[in-house]
C-alpha positions as CSV (number, residue, x, y, z in Angstrom):
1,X,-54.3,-32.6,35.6
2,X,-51.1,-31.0,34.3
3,X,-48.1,-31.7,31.9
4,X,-45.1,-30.0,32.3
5,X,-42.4,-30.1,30.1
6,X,-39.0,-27.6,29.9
7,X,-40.7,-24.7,32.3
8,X,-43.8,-25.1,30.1
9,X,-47.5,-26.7,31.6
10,X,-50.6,-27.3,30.1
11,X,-53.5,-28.3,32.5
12,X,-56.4,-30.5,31.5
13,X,-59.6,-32.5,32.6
14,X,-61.7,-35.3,30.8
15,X,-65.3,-35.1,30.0
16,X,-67.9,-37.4,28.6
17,X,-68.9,-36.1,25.2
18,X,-71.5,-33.4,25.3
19,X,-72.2,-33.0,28.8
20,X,-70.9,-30.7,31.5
21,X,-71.5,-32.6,34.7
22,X,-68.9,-33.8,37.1
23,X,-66.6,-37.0,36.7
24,X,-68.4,-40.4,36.4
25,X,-67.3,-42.8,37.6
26,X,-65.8,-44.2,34.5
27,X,-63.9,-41.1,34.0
28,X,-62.4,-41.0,37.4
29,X,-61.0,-44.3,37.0
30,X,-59.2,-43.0,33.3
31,X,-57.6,-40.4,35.2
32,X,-56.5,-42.4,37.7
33,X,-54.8,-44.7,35.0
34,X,-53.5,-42.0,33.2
35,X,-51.8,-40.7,36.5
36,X,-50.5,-44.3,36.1
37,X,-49.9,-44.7,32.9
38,X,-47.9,-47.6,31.3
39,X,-48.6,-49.0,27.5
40,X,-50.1,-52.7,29.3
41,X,-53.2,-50.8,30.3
42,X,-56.3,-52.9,30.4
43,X,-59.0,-51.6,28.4
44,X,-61.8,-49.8,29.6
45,X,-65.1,-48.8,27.9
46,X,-65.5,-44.7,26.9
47,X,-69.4,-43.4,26.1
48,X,-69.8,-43.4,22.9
49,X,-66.5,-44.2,21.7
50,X,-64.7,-41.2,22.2
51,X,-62.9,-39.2,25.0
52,X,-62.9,-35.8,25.1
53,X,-60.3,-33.4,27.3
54,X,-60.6,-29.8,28.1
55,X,-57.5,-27.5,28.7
56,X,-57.5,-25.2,31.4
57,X,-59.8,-26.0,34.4
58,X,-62.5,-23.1,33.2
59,X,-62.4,-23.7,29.8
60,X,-64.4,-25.8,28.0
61,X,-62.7,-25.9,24.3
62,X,-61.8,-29.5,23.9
63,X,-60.2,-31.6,21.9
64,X,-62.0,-35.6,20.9
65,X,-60.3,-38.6,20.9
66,X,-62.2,-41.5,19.3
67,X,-61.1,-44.7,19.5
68,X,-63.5,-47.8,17.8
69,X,-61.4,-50.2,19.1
70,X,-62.5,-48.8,23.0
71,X,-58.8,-49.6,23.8
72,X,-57.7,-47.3,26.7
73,X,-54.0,-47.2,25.8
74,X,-54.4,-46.3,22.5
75,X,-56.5,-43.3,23.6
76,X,-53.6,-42.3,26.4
77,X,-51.0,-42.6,23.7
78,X,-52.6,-40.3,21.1
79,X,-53.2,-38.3,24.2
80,X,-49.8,-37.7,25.5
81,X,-48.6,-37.2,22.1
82,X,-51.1,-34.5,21.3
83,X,-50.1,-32.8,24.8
84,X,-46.3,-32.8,24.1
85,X,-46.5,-31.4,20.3
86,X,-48.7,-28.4,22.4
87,X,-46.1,-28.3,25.0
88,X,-43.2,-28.3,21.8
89,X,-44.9,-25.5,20.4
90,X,-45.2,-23.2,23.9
91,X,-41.7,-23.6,24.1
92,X,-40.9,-22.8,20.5
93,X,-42.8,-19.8,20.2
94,X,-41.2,-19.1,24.1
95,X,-37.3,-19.7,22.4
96,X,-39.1,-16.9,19.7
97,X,-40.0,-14.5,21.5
98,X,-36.5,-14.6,23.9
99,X,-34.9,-14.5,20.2
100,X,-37.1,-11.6,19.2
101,X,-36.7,-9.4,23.0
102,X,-32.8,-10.2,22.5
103,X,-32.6,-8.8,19.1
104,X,-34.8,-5.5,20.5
105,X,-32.3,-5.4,23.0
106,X,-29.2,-5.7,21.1
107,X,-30.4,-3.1,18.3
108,X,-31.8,-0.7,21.8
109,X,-28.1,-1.0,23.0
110,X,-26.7,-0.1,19.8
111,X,-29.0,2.7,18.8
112,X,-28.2,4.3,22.5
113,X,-24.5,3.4,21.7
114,X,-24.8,5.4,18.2
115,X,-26.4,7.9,20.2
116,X,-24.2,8.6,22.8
117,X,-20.7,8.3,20.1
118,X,-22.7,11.6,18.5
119,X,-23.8,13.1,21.4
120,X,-21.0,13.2,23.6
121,X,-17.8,12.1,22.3
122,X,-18.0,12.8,18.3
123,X,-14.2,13.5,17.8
124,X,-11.4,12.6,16.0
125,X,-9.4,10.9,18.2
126,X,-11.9,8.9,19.8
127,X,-13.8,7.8,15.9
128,X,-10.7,7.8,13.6
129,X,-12.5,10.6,11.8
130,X,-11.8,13.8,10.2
131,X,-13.1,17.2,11.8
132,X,-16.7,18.3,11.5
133,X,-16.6,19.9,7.3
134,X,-17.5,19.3,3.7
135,X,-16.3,16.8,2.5
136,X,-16.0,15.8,-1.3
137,X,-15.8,12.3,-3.3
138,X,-12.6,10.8,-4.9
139,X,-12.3,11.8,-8.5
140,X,-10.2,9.6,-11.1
141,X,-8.7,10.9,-13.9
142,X,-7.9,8.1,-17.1
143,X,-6.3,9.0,-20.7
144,X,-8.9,8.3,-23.4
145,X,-6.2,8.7,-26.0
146,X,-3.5,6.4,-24.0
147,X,-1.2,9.6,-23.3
148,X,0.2,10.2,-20.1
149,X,-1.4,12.9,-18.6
150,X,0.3,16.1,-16.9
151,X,-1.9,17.6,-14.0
152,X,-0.2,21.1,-13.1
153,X,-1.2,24.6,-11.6
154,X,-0.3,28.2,-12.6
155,X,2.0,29.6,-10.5
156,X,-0.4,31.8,-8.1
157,X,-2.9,28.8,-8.6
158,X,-2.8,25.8,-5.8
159,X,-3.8,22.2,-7.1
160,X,-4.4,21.0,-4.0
161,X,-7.4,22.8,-3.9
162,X,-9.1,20.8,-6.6
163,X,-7.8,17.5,-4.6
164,X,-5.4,16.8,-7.2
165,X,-0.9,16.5,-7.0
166,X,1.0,18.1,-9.7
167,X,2.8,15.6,-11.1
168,X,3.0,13.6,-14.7
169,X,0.7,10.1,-14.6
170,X,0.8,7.0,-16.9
171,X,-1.8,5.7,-18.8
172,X,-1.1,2.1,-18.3
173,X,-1.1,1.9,-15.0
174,X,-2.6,2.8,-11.0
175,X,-0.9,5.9,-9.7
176,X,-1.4,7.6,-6.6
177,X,0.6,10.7,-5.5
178,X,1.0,11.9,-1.6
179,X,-0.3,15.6,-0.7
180,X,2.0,17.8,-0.7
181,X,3.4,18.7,2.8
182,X,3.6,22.3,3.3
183,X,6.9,24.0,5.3
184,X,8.0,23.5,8.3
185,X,11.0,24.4,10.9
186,X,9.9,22.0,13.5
187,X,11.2,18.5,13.4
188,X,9.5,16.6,10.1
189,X,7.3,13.7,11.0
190,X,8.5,10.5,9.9
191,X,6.8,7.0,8.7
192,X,7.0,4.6,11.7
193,X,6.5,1.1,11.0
194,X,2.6,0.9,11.5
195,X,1.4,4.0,9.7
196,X,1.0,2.5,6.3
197,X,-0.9,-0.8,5.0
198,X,-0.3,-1.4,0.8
199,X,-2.3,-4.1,-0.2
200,X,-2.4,-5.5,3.5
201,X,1.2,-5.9,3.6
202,X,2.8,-2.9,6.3
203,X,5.5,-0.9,5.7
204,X,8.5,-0.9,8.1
205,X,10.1,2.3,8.8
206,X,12.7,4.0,6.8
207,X,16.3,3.6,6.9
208,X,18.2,7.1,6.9
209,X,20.8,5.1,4.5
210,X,18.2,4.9,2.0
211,X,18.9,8.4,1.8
212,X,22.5,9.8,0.4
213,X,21.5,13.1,-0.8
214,X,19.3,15.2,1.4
215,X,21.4,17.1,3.5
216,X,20.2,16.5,7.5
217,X,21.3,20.0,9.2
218,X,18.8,21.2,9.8
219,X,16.0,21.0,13.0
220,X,13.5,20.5,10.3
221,X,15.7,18.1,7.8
222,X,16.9,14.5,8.0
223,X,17.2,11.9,6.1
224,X,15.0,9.2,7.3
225,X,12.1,11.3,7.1
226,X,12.9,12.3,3.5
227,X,10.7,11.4,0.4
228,X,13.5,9.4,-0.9
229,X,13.8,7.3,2.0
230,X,9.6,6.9,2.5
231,X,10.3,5.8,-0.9
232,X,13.3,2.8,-0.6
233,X,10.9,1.9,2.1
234,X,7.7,1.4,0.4
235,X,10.1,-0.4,-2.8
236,X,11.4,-3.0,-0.1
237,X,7.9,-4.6,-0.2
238,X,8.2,-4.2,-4.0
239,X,7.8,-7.8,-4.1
240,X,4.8,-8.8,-2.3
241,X,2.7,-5.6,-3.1
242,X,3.2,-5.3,-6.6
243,X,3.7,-1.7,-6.1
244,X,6.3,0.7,-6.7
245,X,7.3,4.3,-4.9
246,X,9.4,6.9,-6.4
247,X,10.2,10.3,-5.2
248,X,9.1,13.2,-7.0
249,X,11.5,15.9,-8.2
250,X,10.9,18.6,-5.3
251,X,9.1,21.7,-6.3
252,X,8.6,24.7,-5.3
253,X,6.9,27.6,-6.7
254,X,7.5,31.1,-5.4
255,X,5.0,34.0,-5.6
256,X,5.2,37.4,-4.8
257,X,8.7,38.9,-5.2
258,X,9.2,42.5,-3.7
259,X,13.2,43.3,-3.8
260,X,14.6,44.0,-0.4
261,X,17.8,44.1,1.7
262,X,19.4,40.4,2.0
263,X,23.0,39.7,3.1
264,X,22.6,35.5,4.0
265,X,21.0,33.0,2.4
266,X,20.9,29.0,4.2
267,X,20.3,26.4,1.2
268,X,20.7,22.8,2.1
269,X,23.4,23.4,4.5
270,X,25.3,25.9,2.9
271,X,25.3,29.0,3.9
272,X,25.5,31.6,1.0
273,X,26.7,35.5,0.9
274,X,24.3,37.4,-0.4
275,X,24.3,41.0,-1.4
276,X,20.7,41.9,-2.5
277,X,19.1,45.6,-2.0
278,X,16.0,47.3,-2.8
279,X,16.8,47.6,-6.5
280,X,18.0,43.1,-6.9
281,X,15.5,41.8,-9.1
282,X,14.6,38.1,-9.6
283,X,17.3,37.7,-12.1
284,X,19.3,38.5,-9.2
285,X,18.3,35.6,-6.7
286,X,17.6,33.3,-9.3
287,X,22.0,33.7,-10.3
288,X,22.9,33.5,-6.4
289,X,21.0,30.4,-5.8
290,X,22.9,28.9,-9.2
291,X,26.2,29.5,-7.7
292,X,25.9,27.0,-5.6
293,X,24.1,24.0,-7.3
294,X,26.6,21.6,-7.2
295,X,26.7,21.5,-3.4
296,X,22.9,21.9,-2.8
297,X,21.8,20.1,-5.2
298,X,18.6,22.9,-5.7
299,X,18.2,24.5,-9.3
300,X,16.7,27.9,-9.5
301,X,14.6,29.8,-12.0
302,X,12.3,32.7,-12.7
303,X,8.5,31.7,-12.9
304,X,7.3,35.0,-13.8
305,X,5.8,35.7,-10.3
306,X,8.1,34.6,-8.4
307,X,11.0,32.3,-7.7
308,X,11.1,28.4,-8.3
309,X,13.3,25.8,-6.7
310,X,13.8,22.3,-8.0
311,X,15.7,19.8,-6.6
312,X,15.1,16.7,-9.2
313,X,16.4,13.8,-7.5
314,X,13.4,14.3,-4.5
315,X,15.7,15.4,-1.6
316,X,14.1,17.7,1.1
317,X,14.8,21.4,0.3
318,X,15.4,24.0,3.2
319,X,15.7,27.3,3.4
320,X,16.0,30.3,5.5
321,X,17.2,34.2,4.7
322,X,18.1,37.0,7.2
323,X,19.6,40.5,7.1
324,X,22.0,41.7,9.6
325,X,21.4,38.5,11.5
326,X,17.4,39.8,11.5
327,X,14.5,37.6,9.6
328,X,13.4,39.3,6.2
329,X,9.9,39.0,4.4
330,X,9.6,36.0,2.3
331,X,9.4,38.1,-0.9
332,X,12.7,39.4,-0.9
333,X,13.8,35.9,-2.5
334,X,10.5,35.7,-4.4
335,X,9.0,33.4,-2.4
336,X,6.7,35.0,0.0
337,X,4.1,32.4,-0.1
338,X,6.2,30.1,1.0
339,X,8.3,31.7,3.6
340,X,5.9,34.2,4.4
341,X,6.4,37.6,6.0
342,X,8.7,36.7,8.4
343,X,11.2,34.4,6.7
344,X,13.1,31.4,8.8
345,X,16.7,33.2,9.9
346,X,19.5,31.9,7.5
347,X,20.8,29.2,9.9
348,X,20.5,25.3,10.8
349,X,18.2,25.3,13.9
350,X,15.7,28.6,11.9
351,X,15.5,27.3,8.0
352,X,12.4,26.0,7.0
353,X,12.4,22.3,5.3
354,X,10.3,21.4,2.1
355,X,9.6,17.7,1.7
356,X,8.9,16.0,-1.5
357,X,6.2,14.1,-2.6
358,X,5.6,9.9,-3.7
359,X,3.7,8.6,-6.8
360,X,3.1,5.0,-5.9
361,X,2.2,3.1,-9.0
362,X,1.2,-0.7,-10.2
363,X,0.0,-1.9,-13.0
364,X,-3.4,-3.1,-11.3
365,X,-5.0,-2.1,-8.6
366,X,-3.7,-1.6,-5.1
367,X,-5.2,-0.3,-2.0
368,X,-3.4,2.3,0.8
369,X,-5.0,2.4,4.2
370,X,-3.6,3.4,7.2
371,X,-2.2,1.0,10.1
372,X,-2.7,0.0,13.5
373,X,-1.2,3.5,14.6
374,X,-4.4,5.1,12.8
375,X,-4.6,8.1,11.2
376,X,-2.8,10.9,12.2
377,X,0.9,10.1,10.8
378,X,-0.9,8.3,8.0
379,X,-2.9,11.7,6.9
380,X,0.0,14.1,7.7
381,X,2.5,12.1,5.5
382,X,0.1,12.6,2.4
383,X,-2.0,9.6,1.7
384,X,-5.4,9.1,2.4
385,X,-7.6,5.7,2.4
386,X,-8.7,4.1,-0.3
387,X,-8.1,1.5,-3.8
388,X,-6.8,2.7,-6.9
389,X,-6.9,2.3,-10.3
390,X,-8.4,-0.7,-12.8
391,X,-11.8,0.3,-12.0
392,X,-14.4,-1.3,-14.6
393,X,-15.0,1.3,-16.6
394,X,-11.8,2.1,-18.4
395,X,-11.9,3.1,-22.3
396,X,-11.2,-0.3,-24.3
397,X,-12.1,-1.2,-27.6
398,X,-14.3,-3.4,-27.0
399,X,-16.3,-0.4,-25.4
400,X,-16.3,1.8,-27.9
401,X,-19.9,2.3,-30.3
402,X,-17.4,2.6,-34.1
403,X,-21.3,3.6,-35.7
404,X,-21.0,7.5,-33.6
405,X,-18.5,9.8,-34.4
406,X,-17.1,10.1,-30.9
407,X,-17.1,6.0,-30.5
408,X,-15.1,6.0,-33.4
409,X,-12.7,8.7,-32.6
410,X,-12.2,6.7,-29.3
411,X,-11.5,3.6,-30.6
412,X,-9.1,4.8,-32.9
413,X,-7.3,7.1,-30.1
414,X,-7.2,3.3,-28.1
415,X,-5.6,1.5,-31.2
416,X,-3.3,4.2,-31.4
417,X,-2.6,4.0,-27.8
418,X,-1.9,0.1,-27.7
419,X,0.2,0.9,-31.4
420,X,2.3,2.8,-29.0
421,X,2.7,1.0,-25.8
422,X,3.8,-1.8,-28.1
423,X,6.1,0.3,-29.9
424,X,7.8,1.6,-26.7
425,X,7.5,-2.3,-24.8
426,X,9.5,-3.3,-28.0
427,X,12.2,-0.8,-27.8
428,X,12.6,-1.6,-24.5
429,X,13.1,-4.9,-25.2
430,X,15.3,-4.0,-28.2
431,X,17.2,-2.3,-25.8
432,X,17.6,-5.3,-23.5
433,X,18.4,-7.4,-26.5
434,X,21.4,-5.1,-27.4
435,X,22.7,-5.1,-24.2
436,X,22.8,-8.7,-23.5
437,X,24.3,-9.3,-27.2
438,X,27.2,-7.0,-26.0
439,X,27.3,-8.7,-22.7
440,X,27.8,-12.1,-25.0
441,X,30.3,-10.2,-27.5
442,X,31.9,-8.7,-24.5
443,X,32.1,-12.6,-22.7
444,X,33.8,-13.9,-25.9
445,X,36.2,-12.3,-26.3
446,X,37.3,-12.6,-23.0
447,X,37.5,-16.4,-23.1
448,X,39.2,-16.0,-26.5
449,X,41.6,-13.8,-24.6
450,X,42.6,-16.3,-21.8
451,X,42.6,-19.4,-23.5
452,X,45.5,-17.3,-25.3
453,X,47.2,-16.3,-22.4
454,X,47.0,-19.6,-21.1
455,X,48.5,-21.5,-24.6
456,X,51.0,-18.9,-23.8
457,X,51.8,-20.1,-20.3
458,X,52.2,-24.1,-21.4
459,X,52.1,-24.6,-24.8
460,X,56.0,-24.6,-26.3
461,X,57.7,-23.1,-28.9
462,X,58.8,-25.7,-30.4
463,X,60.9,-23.5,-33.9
464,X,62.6,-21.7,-31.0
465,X,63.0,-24.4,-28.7
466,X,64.3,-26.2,-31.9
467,X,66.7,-23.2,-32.6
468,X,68.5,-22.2,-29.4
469,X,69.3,-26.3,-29.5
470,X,71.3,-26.3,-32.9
471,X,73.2,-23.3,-31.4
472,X,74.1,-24.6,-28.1
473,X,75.4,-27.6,-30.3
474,X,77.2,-25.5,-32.6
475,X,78.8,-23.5,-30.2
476,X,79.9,-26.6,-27.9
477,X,81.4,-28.7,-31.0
478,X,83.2,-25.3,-32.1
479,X,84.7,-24.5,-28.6
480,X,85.7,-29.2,-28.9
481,X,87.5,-28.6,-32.2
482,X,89.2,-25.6,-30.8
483,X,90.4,-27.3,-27.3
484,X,91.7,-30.4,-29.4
485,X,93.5,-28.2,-32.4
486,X,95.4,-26.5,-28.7
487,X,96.4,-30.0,-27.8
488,X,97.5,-30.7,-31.4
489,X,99.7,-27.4,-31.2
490,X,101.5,-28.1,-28.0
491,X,102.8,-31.9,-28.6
492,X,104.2,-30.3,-31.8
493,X,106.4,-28.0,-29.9
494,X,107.2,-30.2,-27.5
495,X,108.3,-32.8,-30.4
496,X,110.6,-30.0,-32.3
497,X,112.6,-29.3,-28.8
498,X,113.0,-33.1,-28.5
499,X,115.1,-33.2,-31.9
């Protein structure tokens, strides 16, 4: 016989206990009510009490069903219930192994996947990854005394190559500082509205508006893609990130200065007369650059190697130099690693442009990832992946071992540090205190000041009032007295000529 149950069978034949030989006929007749079962069976009488089964048609591993009651249905129904926990089980170990030939399949797919990502099409465009290189961990720097800290290079030295940004960082707080950008006279990228993601809120775009002092005339120079205005950008979300963007003074350090004919200089749209020769010296540039400060907003000085321009509110720099209407090498203004050998001509569409960086700060953590326009404005802005700041293992007091020398030096370096953030938070608010007292001052005496101008305007005056009233009087009984003594006079006369 067979049971079948979900795709799954098991086949079986009954047997009298301990013998091999064909059906009796007391067996035939159980099959045949089993192939008819229903729980009203009539009973029938088993040898010696017990049935026995085998499962498939050659085997002869069986399984015994006594019964001392000789009750037929009873024996059917432990039967069918043994057959159908056997038939559960095929198809639970089936459902396992289809689970277990899936799971192979899915982790074959993937491997071959992996596989085929690293055989054939391992580039950057296609995984969002660098180019093939060394690569090196993040490093961050804290304060174990609570001072800010100043992270600078010597003027033939470049910072960058240590993966840190010049700049000055706070002790208090997360800081992260773009890469520097290096020249250009191409047109700048800019931040479009899905290259950046702080703490998973994306910044929009910049506005050139946001920008009043960089001066856009330039191929290489706008406004919009200015570190000011990546800045007023980043600050509009000021609210929901809990992160805030400035731009840092813009700096560049010139190396390398080897006095040479010059007769044009281009600075931030201005274009400046220039009269340098083999024999100028760095003095020289440094006092033509001055000249014109106030219109490019770019301060000049002498850095021992070389020339260095500063311009401190973060507006993009650019530059360009030519003799005769011919380019010039770079070091003729002191600046030949910047400009190179062949310096940008002295005009709008040739100058190079030099834009600034942005420290992003918080006081707690924040992340910077790139958006759903992936990585390639994101890197070439300056930032890179990643979340800053508040780690777990910053220096606190609680930290610090007071029975070592160095534990103790620490801890008093931290009290020291907390001394003096509360020192500065309350000048601060001393400061804020003073101002709002003159504010109140200030409000006082205004209202002091109109409530007298407006007693002024309707209150009266009453003494003077009280005054020009007597006057009037006076002045009208006088002229009464005077009118009557007239009329007096001339019935006089007229009474004389009547005698």
């Amino acid at each position: 016989m067979q049971a079948v149950k979900e795709g799954e069978e098991i086949e079986f034949q009954f047997r009298e206990t301990y013998t091999k030989a064909t059906r009796t006929p007391t067996l035939s007749k159980l099959e045949k009510q089993l192939r008819n079962y229903s729980w009203d069976s009539a009973t029938i009488d088993i040898p010696k009490n017990e049935l026995c089964i085998n499962f498939g048609w050659r085997s002869y591993t069986n399984k015994s069903f006594k019964d001392t009651k000789l009750r037929l249905d009873y024996q059917i129904e432990k039967i069918v219930e043994y057959i159908e926990n056997e038939l559960i089980k095929k198809i639970k170990q089936r459902q396992e192994r289809l689970i277990e030939k899936r799971e192979y399949e899915r982790k074959k797919y993937i491997r071959q996947f992996n596989e085929s990502i690293f055989q054939d099409n391992l580039t950057p465009s296609n995984t969002g990854l660098a180019s093939a290189g060394t690569y090196s961990a993040a490093i961050t720097l804290r304060s174990t005394n609570g001072n800010a800290m100043v992270l600078s290079s010597a003027p033939t030295g470049n910072i960058a190559n240590v993966g840190f940004n010049a700049g000055v960082y706070s002790s208090t707080s997360a800081q992260y500082t773009t890469a520097k950008r290096s020249g250009s006279t191409s047109a700048p990228i800019t931040l479009t509205g899905n290259d950046l993601v702080i703490n998973g809120f994306t910044v929009n775009a910049p506005l050139s508006s946001s920008d009043t002092s960089t001066q856009a005339t330039t191929t290489s120079a706008n406004k919009v893609s200015s570190a000011i205005s990546m800045a007023a950008a980043i600050n509009a979300l000021s609210a929901s990130t809990n992160v805030i963007a400035v731009a840092n003074p813009n700096l560049l350090v010139g190396t390398g200065f080897q006095a040479g004919n010059v007769d044009s200089i281009y600075l931030n749209g201005v274009t400046i007369g220039a009269s340098l020769t083999p024999s100028s010296t760095v003095s020289n540039v440094v006092t033509l650059l001055n000249q014109k400060l106030g219109q490019t907003g770019v301060s000049a000085s002498s850095n021992g190697s070389g020339v260095s321009l500063v311009a401190s509110d973060g507006r993009t720099i650019s530059i360009g130099a030519s003799y005769q209407g011919a380019a010039v090498d770079g070091a003729t203004l002191g600046m030949s690693n910047l400009l190179g050998s062949t310096a940008p001509l002295a005009s709008a569409d040739s100058a190079m442009s030099f834009i600034s960086t942005v420290t992003l700060s918080s006081p707690s953590a924040f992340s910077v990832s790139s958006g759903s326009a992936g990585n390639g404005n994101f890197t070439a802005l300056g930032f890179k992946n990643g979340t800053l700041g508040a780690s777990s293992d910053l220096v606190t007091l609680a930290k610090q071992n007071i029975q070592t020398q160095s534990g103790a030096r620490n801890a008093v370096n931290v009290i020291n540090a907390a001394i003096n953030w509360v020192s500065n938070q309350q000048a601060a608010i001393g400061g804020v205190l003073n101002s709002m007292d003159y504010q109140s001052n200030y409000l006082a005496d205004s209202q002091m000041n109109l409530q007298i101008s407006e007693n002024n305007l309707v209150a009266t005056d009453y003494a003077q009032t009280t005054t020009q009233l007597a006057k009037s009087q006076i002045i009208q009984q006088a002229a009464t007295a005077m009118l009557a003594q007239a009329n007096v006079s001339s019935q006089l006369v007229l009474s004389l000529l009547k005698h």
